[in-house]
C-alpha positions in Angstrom: 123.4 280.4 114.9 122.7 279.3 111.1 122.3 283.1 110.5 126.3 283.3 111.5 127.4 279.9 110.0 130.3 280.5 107.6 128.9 277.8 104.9 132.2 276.0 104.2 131.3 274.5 101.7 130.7 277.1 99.6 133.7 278.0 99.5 135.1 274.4 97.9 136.4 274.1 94.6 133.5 270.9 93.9 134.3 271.0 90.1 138.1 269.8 91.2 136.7 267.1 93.6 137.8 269.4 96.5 136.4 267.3 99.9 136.7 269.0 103.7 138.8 266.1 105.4 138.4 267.9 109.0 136.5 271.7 110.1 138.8 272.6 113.2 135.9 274.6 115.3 137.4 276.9 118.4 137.9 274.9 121.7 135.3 275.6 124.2 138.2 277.1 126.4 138.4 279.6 124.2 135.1 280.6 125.1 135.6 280.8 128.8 136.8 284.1 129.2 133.6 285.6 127.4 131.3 283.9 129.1 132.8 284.8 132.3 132.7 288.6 131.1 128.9 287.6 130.3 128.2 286.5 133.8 129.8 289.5 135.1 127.6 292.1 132.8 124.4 290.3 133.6 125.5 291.0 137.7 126.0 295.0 136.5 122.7 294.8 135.1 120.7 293.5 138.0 121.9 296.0 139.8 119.1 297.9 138.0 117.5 297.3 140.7 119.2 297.5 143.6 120.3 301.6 142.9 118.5 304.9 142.9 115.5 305.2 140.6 117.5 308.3 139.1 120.5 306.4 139.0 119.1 303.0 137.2 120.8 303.8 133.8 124.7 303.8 134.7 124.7 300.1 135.8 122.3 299.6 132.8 124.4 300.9 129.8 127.5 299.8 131.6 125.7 296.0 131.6 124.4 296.6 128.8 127.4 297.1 126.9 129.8 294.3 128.8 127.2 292.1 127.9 127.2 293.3 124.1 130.7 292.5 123.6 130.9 289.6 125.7 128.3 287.5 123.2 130.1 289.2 120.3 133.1 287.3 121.0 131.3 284.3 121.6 129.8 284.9 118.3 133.5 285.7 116.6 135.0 282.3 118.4 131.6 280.4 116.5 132.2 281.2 113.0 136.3 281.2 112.9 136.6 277.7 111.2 139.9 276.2 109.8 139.2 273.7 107.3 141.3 271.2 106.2 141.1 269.7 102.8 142.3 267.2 100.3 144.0 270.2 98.3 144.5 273.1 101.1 144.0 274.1 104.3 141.8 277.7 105.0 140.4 280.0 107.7 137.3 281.3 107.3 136.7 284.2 110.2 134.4 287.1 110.4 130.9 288.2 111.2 129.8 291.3 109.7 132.9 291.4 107.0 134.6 287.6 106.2 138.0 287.2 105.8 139.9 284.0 104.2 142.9 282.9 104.2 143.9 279.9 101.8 147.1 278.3 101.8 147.6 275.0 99.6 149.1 272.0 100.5 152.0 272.5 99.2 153.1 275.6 100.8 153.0 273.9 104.4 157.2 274.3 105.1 156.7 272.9 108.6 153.7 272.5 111.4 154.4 273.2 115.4 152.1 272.3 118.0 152.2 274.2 121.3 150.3 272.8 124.5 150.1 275.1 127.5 150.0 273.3 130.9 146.1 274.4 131.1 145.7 273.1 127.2 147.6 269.6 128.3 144.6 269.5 130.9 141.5 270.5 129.1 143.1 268.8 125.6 143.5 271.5 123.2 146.5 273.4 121.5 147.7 276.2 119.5 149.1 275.2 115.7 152.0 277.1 113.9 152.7 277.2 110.4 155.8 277.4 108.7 155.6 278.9 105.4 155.2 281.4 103.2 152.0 282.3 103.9 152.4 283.9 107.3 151.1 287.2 106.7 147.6 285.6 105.7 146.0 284.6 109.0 147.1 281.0 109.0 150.4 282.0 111.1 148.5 280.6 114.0 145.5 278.5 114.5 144.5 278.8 118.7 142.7 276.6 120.7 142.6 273.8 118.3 140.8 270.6 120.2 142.7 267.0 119.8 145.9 268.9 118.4 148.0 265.8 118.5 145.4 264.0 116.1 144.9 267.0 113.8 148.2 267.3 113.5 148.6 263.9 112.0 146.1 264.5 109.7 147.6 266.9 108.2 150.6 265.3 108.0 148.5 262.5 106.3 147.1 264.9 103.7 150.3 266.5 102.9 151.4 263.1 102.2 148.7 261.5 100.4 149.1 265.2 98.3 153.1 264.2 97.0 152.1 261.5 96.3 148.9 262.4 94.2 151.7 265.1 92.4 153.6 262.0 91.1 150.4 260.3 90.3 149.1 263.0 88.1 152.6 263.2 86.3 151.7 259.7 85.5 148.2 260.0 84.6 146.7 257.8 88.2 145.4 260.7 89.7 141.9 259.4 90.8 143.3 256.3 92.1 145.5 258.2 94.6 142.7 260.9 95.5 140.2 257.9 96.4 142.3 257.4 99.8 140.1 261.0 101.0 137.4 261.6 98.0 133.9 259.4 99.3 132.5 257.5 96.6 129.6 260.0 96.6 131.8 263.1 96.2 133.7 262.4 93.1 133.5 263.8 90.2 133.4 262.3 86.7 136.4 263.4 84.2 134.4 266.0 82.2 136.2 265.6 78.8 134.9 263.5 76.2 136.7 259.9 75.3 138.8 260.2 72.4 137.8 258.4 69.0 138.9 255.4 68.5 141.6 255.1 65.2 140.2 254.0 62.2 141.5 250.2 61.2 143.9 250.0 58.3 143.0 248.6 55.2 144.3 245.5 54.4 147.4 244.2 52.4 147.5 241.7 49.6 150.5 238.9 50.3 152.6 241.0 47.2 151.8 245.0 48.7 152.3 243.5 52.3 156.2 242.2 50.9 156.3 245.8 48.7 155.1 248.0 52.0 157.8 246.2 53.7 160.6 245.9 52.4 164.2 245.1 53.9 166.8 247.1 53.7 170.2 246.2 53.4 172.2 249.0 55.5 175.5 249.7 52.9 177.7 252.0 54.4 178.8 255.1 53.1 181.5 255.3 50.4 182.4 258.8 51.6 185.6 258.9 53.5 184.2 261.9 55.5 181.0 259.8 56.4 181.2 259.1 59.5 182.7 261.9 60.3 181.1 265.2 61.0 177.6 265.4 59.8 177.8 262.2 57.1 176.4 259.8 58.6 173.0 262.5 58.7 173.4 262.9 54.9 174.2 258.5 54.9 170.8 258.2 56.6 169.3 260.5 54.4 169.5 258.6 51.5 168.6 255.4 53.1 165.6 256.9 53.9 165.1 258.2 50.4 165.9 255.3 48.9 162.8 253.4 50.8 160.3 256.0 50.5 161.4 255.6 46.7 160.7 252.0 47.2 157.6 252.0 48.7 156.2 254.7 45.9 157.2 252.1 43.3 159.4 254.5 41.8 162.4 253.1 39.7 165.8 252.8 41.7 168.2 256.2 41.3 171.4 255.3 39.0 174.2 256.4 41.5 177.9 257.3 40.5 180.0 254.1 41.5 182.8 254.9 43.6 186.0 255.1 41.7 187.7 251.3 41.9 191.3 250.8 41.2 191.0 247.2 41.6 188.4 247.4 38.4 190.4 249.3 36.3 191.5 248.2 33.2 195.2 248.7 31.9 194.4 247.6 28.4 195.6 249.9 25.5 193.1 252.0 24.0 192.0 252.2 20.6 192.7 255.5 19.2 192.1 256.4 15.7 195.6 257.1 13.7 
């Protein structure tokens, strides 16, 4: 059968450190009813030899063909795979023409599991997806063996996927991914370290008190201040004034606020 193995991992996105956590392969129940259609085209056939010498090619083609589509359905159950991952869950299904159908992790709205009495006895099940995805193949996954433990992986995964969301968000992705990822199958980051900053030059005792300097915070004399859009203009000018500071450049003469308690009320000196 490796001429007619689907090769899932071919289909994995490696560079993302994509691992298969579980490959869900058909039931052997789901088998039965071909093989049972196999047994009865090889009893059509062997009646070759039990007819007519002119009459030996009916029960031939008809065996002959029964048994052609029995082992093709054997041969469609053997390579429909659904693959579970750390990132999404697919169904890879076809023999002559492959079909996929990927749905990520995220998408998965709800899962049902549905045993038949006859599944409850031979231990397999039938999974339905809830999402928005139905139209893609994954609606429903048959004869799934060991649903009940399948099912909690995936439950698992979908977990272990919210919470590597909120990891990215703050930058701890691999250490959430390492609960699934082997130590073999990860992948280093492929972007280059960033250069380290280049150390500031020292300060004298003098440039060290100049580059720093303290600032006295003096409130605005403008009635209309801190009101509005003053207090913008107010810490405007404080920051002018520092960069001033720090450029060595001489302070700014400012207008002194009109004073009525500086105002003098001597006469003036007027030429007569």
């Amino acid at each position: 059968m490796t001429l007619f193995d689907p090769r899932i991992e071919k289909h994995l996105i490696a560079d993302q450190g994509e691992v298969v956590i579980d490959e869900v392969r058909k039931h052997w129940a789901a088998v039965v009813s071909a093989a049972l259609e196999l047994f009865g085209g090889t009893v059509v056939l062997l009646l070759v030899f039990f007819v007519p010498e002119q009459a030996w090619w009916v029960p031939f083609v008809l065996g002959g063909a029964v048994v052609l589509h029995a082992l093709w359905r054997m041969l469609e159950r053997h390579t429909d795979r659904f693959v579970i991952t750390n990132m999404r869950v697919f169904r890879v299904h076809g023999i002559l023409s492959q079909r996929i159908a990927i749905m990520p992790l995220s998408r998965i709205l709800d899962i049902s599991v549905h045993k038949p009495m006859i599944g409850r006895i031979l231990g397999y099940g039938h999974f339905v997806f809830e999402s928005a995805a139905q139209e893609q193949g994954l609606r429903e996954i048959r004869f799934v063996g060991d649903p009940d433990a399948r099912g909690i992986t995936i439950q698992r995964v979908i977990a272990q996927a919210g919470l590597r969301g909120s990891a990215v968000r703050q930058g701890g992705l691999h250490a959430t991914v390492a609960a699934f990822v082997p130590r073999e199958a990860r992948v280093a980051d492929p972007r280059p370290p960033l250069p380290p900053l280049p150390p500031l030059p020292p300060l004298s005792a003098s440039s060290a008190s100049s580059a720093n300097p303290t600032v006295e915070w003096r409130p605005s004399s403008d009635p209309d201040a801190h009101r509005g859009w003053g207090w913008l203009a107010d810490a405007q000018r404080r920051e002018d004034e520092r960069l001033a500071h720090l450029r060595g450049d001489p302070p700014a003469v400012r207008d002194r606020p009109f004073d009525p308690d500086r105002t003098t009320t001597a006469p003036l000196d007027l030429p007569r």
